[in-house]
C-alpha positions in Angstrom: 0.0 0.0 0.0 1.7 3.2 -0.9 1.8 6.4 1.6 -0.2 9.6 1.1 1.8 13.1 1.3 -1.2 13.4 4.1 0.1 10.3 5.9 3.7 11.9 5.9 2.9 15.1 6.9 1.1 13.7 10.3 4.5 11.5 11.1 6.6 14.7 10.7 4.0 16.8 13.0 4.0 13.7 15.6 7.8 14.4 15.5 7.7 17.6 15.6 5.5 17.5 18.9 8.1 15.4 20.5 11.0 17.5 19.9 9.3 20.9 20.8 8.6 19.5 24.0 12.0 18.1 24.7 14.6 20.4 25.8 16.4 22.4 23.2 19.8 21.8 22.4 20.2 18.4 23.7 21.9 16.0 21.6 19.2 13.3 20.7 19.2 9.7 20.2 19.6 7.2 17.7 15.8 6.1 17.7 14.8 10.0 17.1 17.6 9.8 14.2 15.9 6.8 12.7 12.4 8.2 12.9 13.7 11.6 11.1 15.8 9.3 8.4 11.9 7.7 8.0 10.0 10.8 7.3 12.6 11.9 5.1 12.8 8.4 2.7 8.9 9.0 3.2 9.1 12.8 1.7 11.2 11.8 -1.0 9.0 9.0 -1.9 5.5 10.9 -1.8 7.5 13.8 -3.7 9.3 11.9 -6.6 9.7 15.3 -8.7 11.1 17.7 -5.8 14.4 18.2 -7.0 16.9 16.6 -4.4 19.0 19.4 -3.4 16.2 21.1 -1.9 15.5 17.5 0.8 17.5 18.4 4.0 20.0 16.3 4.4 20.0 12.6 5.6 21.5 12.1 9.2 23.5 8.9 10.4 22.8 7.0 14.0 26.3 8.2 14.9 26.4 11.3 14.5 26.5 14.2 17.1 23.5 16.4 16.1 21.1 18.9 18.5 17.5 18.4 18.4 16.4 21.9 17.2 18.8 21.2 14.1 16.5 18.4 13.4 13.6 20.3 14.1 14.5 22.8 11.5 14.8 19.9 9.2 11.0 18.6 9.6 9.7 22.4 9.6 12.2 21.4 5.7 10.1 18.7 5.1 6.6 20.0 5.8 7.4 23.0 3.2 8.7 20.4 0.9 5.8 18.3 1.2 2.4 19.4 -0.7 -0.7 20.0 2.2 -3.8 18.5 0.0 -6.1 19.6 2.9 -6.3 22.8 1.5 -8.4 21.6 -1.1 
C-alpha cells in the first residue's frame, strides 16, 4: 500500500511535537535519528519530482546532532511536502 503526502505530513508533525517538547539543544538519540531518516525516505517517496537538493539532508545514527537542528529539518520537510487539505 503506498503512503499519502497526508500520511507523511502527520508523522513529521508527531515528531515535531516530541521535539518541541523536549529540551532544546540536547543532543538526541539514535531512535529520534531513525524516525527523522523515516520521514525523510517517506518525503522523497510521496514527492518523486522535488528536486533533491532542496531534501534536507540525511543524518547517520552516529552522528552528534542537537534536536532543534532536526527540528529545523522537519519544519524542511513540511514545506517540501504538498498540504492536499487545502483543497
Amino acid at each position: 500500500m503506498a503512503v499519502t503526502a497526508e500520511q507523511v505530513r502527520a508523522k513529521i508533525k508527531a515528531s515535531q511535537a516530541a521535539f518541541s517538547n523536549a529540551n532544546k539543544d540536547w543532543l538526541i538519540s539514535t531512535k529520534f535519528l531513525e524516525d527523522y531518516q523515516s520521514s525523510l525516505e517517506l518525503a522523497k517517496e510521496v514527492c518523486p519530482d522535488v528536486d533533491s537538493r532542496l531534501f534536507p539532508p540525511a543524518l547517520s545514527g552516529f552522528q552528534s546532532i542537537a534536536d532543534t537542528e532536526v527540528l529545523a529539518y522537519l519544519n524542511q520537510l513540511l514545506a517540501i511536502i504538498p498540504d492536499n487539505s487545502a483543497f
